[in-house]
N, C-alpha and C positions, 0 to 999 in steps of 0.2 A: 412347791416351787419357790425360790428363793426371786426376790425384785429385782429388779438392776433397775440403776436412775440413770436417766438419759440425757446428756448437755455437751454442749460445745466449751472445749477449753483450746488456751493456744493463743497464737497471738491474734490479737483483736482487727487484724485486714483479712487474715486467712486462717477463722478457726477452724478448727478439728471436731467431727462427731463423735462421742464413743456410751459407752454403756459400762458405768462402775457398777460391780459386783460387792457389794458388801457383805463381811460374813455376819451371821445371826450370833453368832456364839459372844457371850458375853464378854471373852477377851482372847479377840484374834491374833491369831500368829501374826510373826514380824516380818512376815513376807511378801509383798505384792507379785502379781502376776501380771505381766502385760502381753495380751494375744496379737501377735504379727500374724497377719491373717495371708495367704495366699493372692495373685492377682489375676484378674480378668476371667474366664470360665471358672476357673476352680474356685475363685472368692466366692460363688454364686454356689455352685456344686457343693462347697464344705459351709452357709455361712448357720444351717441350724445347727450341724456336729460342732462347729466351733462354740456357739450358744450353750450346747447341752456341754461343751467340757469347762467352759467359764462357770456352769452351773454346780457342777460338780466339784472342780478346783475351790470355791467360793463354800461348798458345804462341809469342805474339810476346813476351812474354816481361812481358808487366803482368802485377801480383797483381790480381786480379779479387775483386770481393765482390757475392754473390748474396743475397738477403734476404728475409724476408714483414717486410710492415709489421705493427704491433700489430692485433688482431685479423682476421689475412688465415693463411693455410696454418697454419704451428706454430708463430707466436709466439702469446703471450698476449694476452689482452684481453677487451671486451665488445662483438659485434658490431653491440649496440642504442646505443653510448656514439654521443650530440651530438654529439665533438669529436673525431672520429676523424680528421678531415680534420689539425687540428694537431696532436695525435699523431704522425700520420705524417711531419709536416714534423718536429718533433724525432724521430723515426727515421732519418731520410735521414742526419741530421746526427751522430744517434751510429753511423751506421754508417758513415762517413768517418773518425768518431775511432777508431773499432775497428781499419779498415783500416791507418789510419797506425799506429797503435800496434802492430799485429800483423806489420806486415812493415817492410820498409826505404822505403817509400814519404815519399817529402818535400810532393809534390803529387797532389793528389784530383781525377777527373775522374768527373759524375756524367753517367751515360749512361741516357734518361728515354725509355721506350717509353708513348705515349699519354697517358693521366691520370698517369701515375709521369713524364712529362718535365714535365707543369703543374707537378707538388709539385718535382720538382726544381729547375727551374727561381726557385719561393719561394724552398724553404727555399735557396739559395745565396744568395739577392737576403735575405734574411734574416737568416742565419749566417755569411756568409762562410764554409759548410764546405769549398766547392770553389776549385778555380782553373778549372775548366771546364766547362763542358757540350757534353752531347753529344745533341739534343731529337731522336726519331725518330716522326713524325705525333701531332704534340702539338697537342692543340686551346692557342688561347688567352686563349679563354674557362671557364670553369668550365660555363656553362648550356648554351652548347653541345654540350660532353660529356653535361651530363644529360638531353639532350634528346633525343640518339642511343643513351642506354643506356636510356631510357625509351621510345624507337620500337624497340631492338632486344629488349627484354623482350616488347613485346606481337607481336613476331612469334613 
């Protein structure tokens, strides 16, 4: 089983939690991974599959970075805040600069599970923080996720 080291990065009123994946191999690919993780039931429902694929991504020998967005698991926030949605897009994007900056990674690949491939999906079309995406059953539309998180609350 490979480590991952656990800290908050971000800005210093409202850091970010995440879990760096570094790879063992003595000279890792130039690739970082960053895991947009899904929200609300499904963050919960997928948060060890996403664990064991950071582990896995991370053995082929990518740094891998695992993350809560502002107000989601241990980062900070307010979970009543209007603007959480852009919040998170500038999340995605300091957690790419984090990546690069913490390892030897020159290109950023963000890998977006459900509503986390939507925001990812933006904020690249937005930031240019990535050079890729990696979208796994990503609505893409917005209302149609909240349509399905709003049929799957009332079951």
């Amino acid at each position: 089983m490979i480590a991952a080291e656990p800290g908050f990065f971000g800005p210093g009123d409202r850091p970010l939690f995440g879990w760096l994946h570094r790879p063992a191999h003595p000279a890792p690919r130039p690739i970082g991974v960053v895991l947009c993780s899904p929200f609300g039931y499904e963050a919960v429902c997928t948060h060890r599959g996403l664990r064991k694929l950071a582990q896995a991504i991370c053995a082929a020998g990518y740094a891998t970075l695992r993350f809560d967005r502002a107000c989601t698991g241990d980062s900070s926030g307010d979970p009543l805040a209007t603007d959480a949605a852009e919040e998170w897009l500038e999340n995605i994007g300091c957690a790419a600069a984090m990546l690069r900056g913490q390892t030897s990674c020159r290109q950023i690949v963000l890998l977006g599970l459900r509503l986390g491939g939507l925001l990812a999906a933006e904020a690249a079309g937005r930031s240019q923080c990535a050079d890729g995406l990696i979208l796994i059953a990503t609505d893409t539309q917005g209302r149609r996720f909240l349509r399905e998180a709003r049929a799957l609350e009332l079951a």
